[in-house]
LUMFI-246241 format. One record per residue: x, y, z of N, C-alpha, C in turn; residue in three letters; residue number from 1. Coordinates in steps of 0.001 Angstrom, whole numbers, plus 500000, padded with zeros to 6 digits. Each point is the difference from the previous one (the first is absolute). Example, Ala and Ser with C-alpha at 12.3 -4.5 7.8 and 13.67 -1.06 7.14 Angstrom:
<pts>
<pt n_u="513190" n_v="494310" n_w="507800" ca_u="499110" ca_v="501190" ca_w="500000" c_u="500900" c_v="501200" c_w="500000" code="ALA" pos="1"/>
<pt n_u="499650" n_v="501050" n_w="499280" ca_u="500820" ca_v="501190" ca_w="500060" c_u="499230" c_v="501090" c_w="500730" code="SER" pos="2"/>
</pts>
This chain:
<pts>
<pt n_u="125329" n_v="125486" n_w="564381" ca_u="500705" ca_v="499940" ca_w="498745" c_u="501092" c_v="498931" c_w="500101" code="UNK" pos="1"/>
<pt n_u="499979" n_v="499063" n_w="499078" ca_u="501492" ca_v="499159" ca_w="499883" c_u="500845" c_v="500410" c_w="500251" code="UNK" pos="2"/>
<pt n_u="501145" n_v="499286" n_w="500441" ca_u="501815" ca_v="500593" ca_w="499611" c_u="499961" c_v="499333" c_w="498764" code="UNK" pos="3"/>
<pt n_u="501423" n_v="501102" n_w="499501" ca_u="500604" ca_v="499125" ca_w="498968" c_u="500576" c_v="498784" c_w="499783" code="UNK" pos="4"/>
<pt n_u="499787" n_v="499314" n_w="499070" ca_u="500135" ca_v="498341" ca_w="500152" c_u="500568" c_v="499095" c_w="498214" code="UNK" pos="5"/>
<pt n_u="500702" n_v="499295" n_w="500380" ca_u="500518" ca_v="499306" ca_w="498772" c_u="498942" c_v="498995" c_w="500152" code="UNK" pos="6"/>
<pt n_u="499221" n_v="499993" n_w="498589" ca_u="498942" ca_v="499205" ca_w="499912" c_u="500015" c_v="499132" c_w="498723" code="UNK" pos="7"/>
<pt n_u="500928" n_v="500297" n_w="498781" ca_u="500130" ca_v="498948" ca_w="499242" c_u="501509" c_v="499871" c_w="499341" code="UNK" pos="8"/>
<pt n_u="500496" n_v="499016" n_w="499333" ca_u="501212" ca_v="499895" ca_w="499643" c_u="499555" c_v="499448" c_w="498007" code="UNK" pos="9"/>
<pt n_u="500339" n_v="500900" n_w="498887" ca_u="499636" ca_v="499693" ca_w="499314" c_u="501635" c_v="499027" c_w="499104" code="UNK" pos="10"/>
<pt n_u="499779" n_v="498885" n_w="499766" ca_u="501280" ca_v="499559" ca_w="498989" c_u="499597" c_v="500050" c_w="498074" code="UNK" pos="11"/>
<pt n_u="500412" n_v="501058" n_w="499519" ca_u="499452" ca_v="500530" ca_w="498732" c_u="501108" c_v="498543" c_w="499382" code="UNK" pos="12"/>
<pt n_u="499355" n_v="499554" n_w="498870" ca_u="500919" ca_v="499009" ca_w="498887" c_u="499020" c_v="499633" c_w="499043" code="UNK" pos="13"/>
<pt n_u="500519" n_v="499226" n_w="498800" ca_u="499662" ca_v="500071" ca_w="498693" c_u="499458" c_v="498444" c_w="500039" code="UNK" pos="14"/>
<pt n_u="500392" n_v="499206" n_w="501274" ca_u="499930" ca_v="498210" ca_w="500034" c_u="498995" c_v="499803" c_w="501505" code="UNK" pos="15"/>
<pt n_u="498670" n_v="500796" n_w="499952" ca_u="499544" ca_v="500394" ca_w="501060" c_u="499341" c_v="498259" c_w="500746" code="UNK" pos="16"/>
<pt n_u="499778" n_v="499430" n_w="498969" ca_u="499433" ca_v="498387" ca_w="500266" c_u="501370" c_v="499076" c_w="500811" code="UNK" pos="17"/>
<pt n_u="500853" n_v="500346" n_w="499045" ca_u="501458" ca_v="499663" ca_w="500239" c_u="500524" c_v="500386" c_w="501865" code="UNK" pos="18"/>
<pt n_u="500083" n_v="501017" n_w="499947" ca_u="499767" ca_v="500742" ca_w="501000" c_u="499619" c_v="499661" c_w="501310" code="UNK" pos="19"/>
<pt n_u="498666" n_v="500287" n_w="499888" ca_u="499109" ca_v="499467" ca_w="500961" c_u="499945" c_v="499082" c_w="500527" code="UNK" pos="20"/>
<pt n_u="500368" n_v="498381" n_w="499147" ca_u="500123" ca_v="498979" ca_w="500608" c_u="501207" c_v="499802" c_w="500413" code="UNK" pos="21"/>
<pt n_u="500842" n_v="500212" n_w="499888" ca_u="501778" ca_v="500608" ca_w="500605" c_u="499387" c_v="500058" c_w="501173" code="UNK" pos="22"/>
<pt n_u="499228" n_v="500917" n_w="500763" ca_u="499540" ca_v="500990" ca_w="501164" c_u="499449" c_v="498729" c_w="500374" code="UNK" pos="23"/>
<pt n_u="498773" n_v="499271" n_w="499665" ca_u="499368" ca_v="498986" ca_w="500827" c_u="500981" c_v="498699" c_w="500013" code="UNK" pos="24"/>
<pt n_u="501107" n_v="499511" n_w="498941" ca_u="500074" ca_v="498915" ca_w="500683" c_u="500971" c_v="500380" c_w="501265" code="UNK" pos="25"/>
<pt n_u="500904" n_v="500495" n_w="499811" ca_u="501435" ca_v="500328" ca_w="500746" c_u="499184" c_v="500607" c_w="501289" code="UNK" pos="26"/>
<pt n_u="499123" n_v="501212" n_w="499946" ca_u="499681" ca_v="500374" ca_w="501283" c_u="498126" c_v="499675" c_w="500740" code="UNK" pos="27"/>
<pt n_u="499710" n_v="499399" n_w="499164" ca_u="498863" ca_v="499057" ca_w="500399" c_u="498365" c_v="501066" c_w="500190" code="UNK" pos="28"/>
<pt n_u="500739" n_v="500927" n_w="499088" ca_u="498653" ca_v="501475" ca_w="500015" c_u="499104" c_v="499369" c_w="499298" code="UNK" pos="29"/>
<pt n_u="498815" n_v="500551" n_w="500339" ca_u="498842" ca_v="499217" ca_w="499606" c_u="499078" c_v="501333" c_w="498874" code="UNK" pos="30"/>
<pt n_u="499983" n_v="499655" n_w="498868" ca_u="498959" ca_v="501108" ca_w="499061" c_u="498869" c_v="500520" c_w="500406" code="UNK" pos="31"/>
<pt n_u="499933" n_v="500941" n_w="499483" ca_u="498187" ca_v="500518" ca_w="500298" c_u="499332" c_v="499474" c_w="498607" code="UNK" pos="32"/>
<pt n_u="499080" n_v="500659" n_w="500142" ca_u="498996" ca_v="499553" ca_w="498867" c_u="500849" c_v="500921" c_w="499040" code="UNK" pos="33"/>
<pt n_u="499968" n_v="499604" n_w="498465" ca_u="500368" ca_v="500035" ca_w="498747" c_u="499672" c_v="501560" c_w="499585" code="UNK" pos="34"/>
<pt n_u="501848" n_v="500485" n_w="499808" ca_u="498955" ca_v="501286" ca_w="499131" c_u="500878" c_v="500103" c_w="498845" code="UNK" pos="35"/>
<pt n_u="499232" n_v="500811" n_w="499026" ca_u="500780" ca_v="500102" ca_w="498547" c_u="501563" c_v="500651" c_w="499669" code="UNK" pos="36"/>
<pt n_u="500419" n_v="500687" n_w="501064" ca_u="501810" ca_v="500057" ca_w="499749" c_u="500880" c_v="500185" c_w="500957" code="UNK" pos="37"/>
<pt n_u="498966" n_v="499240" n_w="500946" ca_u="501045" ca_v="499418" ca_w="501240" c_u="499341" c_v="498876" c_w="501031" code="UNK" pos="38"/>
<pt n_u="501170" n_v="499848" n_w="501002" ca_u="499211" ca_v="498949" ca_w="500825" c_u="500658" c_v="500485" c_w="501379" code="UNK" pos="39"/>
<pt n_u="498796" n_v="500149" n_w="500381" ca_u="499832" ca_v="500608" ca_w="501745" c_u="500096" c_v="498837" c_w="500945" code="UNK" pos="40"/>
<pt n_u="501084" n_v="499741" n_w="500555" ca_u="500008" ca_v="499131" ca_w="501669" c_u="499448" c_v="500467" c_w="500730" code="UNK" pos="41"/>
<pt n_u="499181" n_v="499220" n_w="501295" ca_u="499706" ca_v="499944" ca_w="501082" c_u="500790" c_v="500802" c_w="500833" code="UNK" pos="42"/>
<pt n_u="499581" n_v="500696" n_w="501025" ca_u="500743" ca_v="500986" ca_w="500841" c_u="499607" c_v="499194" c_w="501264" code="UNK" pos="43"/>
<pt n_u="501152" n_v="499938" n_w="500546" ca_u="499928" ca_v="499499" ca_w="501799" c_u="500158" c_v="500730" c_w="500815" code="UNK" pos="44"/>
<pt n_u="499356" n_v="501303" n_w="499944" ca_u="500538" ca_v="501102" ca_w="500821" c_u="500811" c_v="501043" c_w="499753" code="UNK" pos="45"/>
<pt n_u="500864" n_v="500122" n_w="498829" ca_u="501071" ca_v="500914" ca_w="499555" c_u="500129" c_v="499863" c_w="498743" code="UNK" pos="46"/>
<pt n_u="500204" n_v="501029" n_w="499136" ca_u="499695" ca_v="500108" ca_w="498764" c_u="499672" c_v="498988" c_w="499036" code="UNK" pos="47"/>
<pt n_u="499592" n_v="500661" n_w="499433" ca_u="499434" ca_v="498900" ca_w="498715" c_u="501008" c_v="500112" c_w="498693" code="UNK" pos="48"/>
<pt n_u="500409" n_v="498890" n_w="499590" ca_u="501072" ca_v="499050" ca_w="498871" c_u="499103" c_v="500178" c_w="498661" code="UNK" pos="49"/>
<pt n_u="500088" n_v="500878" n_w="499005" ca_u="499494" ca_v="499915" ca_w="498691" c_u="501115" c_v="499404" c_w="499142" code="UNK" pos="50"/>
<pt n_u="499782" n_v="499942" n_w="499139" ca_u="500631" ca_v="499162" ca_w="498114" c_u="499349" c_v="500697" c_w="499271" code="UNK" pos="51"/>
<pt n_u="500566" n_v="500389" n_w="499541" ca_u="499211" ca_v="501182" ca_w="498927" c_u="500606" c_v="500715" c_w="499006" code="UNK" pos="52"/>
<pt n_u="498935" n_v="499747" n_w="498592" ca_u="501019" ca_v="500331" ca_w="498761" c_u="500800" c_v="501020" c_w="499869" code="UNK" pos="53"/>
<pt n_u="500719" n_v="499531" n_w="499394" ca_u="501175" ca_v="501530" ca_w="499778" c_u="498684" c_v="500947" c_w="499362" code="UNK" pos="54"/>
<pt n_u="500332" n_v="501613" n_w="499941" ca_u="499270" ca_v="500693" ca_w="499733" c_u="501024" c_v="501011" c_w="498388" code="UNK" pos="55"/>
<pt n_u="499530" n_v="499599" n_w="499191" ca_u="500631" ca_v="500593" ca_w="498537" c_u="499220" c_v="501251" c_w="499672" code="UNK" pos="56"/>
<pt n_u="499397" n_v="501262" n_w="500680" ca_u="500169" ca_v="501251" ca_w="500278" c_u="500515" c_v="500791" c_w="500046" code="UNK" pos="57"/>
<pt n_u="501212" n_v="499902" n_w="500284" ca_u="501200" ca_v="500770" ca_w="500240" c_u="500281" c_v="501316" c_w="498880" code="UNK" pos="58"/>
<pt n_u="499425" n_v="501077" n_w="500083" ca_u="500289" ca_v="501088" ca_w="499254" c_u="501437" c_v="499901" c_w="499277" code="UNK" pos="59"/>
<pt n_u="500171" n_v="500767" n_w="499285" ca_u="501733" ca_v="500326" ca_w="499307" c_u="500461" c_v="500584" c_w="501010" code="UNK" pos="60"/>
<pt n_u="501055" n_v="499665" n_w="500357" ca_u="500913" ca_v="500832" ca_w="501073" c_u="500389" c_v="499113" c_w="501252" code="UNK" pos="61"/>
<pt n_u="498499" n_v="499538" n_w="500526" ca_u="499875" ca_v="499336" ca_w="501364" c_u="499668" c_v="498361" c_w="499648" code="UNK" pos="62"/>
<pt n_u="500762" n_v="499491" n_w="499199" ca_u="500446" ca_v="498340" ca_w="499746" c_u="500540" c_v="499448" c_w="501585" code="UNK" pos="63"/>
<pt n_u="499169" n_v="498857" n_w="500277" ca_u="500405" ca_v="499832" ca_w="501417" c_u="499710" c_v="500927" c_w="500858" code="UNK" pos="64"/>
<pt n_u="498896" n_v="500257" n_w="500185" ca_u="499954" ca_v="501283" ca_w="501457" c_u="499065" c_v="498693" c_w="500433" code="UNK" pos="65"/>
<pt n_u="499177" n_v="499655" n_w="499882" ca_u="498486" ca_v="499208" ca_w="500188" c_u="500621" c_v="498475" c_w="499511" code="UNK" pos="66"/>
<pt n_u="499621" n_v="499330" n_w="501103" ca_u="500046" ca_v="498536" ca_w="499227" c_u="501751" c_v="499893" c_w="499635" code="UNK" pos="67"/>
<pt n_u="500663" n_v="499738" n_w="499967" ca_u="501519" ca_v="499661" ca_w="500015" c_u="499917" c_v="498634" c_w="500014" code="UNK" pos="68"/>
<pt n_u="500653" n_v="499191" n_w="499047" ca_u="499976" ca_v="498707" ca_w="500087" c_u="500780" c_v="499683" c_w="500932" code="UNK" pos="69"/>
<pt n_u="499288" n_v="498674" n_w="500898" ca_u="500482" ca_v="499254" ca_w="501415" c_u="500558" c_v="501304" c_w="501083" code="UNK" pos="70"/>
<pt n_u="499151" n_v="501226" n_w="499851" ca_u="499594" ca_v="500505" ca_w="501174" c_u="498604" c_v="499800" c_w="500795" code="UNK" pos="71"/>
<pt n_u="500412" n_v="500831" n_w="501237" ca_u="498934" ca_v="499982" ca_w="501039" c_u="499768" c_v="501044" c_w="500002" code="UNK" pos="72"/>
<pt n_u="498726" n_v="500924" n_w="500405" ca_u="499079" ca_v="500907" ca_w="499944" c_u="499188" c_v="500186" c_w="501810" code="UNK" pos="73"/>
<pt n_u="500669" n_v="500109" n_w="500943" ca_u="498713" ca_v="500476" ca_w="501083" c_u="499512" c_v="500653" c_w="499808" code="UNK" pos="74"/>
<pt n_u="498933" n_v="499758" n_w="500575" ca_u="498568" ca_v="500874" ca_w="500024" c_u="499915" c_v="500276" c_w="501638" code="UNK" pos="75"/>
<pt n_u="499767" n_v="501495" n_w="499805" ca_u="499625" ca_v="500398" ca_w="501396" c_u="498713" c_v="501019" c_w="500348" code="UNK" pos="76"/>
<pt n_u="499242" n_v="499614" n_w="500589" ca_u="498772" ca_v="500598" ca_w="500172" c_u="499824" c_v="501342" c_w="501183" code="UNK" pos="77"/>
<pt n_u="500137" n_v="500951" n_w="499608" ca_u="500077" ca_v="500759" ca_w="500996" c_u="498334" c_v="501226" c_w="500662" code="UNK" pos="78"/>
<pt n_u="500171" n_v="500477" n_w="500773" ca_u="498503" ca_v="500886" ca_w="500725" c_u="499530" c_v="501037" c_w="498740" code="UNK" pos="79"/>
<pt n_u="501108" n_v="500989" n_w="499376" ca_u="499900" ca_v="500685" ca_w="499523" c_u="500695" c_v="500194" c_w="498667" code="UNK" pos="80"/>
<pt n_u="499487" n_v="499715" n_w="498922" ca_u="501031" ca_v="499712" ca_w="498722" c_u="500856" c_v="501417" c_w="499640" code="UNK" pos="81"/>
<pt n_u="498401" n_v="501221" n_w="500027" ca_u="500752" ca_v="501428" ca_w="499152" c_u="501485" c_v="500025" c_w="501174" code="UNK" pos="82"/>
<pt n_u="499821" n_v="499759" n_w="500730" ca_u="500867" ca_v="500710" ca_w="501252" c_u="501457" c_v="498846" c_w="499933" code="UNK" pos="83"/>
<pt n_u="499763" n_v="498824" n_w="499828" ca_u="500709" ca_v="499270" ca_w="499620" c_u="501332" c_v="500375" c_w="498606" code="UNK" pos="84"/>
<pt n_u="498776" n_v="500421" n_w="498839" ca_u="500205" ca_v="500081" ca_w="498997" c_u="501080" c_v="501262" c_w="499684" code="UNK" pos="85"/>
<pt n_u="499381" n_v="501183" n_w="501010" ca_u="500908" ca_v="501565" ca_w="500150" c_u="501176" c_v="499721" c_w="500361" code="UNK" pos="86"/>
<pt n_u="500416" n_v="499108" n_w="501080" ca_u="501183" ca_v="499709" ca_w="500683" c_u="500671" c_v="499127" c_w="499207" code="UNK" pos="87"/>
<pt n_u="499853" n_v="498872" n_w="498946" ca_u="500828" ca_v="499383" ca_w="499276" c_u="500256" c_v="501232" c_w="498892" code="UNK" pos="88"/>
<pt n_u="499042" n_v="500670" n_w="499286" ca_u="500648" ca_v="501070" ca_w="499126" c_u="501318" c_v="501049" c_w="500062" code="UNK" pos="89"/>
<pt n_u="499665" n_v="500616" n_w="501744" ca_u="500888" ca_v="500806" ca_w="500313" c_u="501058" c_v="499200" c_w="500078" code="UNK" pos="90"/>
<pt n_u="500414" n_v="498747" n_w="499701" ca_u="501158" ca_v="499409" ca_w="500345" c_u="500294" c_v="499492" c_w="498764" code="UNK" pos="91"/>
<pt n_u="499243" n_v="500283" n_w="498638" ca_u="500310" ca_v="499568" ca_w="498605" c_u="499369" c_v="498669" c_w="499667" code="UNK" pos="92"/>
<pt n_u="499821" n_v="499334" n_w="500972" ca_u="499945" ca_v="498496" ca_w="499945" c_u="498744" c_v="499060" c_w="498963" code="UNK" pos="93"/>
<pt n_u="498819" n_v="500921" n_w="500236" ca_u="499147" ca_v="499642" ca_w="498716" c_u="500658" c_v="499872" c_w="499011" code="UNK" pos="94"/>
<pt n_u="498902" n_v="499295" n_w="498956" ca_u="500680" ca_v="499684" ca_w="498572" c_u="498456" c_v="499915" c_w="500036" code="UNK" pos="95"/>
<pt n_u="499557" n_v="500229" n_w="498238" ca_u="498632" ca_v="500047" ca_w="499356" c_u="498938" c_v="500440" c_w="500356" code="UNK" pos="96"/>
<pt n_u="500788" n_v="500817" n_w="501307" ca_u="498187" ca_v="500812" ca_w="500560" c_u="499178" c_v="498769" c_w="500530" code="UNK" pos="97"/>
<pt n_u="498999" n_v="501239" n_w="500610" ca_u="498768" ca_v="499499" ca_w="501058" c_u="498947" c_v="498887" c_w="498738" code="UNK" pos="98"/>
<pt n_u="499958" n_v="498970" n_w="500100" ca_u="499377" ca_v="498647" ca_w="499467" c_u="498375" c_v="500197" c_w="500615" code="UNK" pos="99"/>
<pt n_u="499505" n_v="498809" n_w="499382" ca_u="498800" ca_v="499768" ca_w="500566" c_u="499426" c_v="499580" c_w="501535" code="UNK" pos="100"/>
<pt n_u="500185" n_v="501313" n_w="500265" ca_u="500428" ca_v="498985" ca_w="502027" c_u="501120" c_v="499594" c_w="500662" code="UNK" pos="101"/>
<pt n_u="501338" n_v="500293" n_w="498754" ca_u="500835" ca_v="499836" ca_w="500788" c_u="501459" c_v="500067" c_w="499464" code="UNK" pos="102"/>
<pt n_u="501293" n_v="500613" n_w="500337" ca_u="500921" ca_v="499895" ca_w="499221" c_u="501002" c_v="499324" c_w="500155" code="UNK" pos="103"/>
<pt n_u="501178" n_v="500510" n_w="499649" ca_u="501537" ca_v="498786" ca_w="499767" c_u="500830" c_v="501053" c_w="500284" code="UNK" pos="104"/>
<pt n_u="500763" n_v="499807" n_w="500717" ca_u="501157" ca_v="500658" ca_w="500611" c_u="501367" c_v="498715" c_w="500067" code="UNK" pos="105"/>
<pt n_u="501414" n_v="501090" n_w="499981" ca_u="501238" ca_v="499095" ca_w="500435" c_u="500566" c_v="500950" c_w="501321" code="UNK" pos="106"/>
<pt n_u="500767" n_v="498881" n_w="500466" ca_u="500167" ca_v="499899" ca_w="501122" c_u="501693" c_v="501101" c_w="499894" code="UNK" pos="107"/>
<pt n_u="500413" n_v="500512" n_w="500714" ca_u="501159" ca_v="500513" ca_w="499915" c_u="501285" c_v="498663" c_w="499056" code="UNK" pos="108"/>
<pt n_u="500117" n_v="498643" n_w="500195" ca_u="500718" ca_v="499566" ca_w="499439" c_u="499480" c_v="499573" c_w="498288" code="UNK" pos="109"/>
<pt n_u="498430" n_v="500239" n_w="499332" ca_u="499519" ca_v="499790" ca_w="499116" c_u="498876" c_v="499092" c_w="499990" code="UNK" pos="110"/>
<pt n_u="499752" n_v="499264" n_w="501121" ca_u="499011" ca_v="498864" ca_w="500233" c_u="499065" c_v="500488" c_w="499911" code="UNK" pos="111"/>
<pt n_u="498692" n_v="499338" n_w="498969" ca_u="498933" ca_v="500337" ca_w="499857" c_u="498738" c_v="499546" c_w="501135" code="UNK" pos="112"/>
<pt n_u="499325" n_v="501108" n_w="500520" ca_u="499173" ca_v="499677" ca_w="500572" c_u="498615" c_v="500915" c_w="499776" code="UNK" pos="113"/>
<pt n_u="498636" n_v="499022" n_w="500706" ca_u="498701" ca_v="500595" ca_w="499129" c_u="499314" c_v="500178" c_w="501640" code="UNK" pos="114"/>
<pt n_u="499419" n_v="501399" n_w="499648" ca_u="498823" ca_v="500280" ca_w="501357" c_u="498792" c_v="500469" c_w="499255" code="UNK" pos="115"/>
<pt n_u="499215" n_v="499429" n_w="501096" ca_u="498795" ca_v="500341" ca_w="499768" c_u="498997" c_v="500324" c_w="501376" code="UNK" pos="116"/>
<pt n_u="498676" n_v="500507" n_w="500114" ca_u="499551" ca_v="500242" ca_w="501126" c_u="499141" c_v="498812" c_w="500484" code="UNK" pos="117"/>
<pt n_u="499603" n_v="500045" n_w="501374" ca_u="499460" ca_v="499002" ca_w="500852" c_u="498405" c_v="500283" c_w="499325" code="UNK" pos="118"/>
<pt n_u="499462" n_v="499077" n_w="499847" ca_u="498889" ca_v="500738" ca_w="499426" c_u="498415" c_v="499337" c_w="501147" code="UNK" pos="119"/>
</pts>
């Protein structure tokens, strides 16, 4: 079974073209192939660098839980999600419930972060 592992870094924004090339010229990241509302860098070994549209979902109540403009989003992939998932609850930390494969939790200071399982 895997350990747990930080496997992607998502940057949610509304100027995702804008964005992205920010990321390649200044730090010389190289794109993946083209997808429709984001753009995936090349991984050299340690997580992978997304651009990716803001997400306008956001129920009444939870404005900014998901997607926060010119935030970051890790993604962490862990062995066991339910078991994952029990232990962020008992600590409050979910927000929107168990997702499609995977949820969103904050961190004791509010930082949003997303797990999902090793698959």
């Amino acid at each position: 079974m895997a350990e747990p592992a930080l496997t992607n870094v998502f940057a949610f924004t509304a100027r995702r073209e804008e964005i992205a090339r920010f990321f390649q010229d200044v730090l010389g990241l190289r794109p993946q192939a083209p997808h429709d509302d984001s753009v995936w860098f090349e991984s050299t070994g340690g997580a992978t660098f997304t651009v990716h549209d803001r997400e306008e979902e956001a129920d009444e109540g939870d404005e900014g839980d998901e997607g926060d403009e010119g935030g970051f989003v890790p993604w962490f992939h862990v062995p066991d999600l339910a078991a994952a998932y029990e232990r962020a609850e008992a600590r409050s930390a979910v927000f929107g419930g168990m997702r499609d494969g995977y949820f969103l939790a904050r961190d004791p200071d509010g930082r949003v972060f997303g797990v999902r399982q090793w698959r």
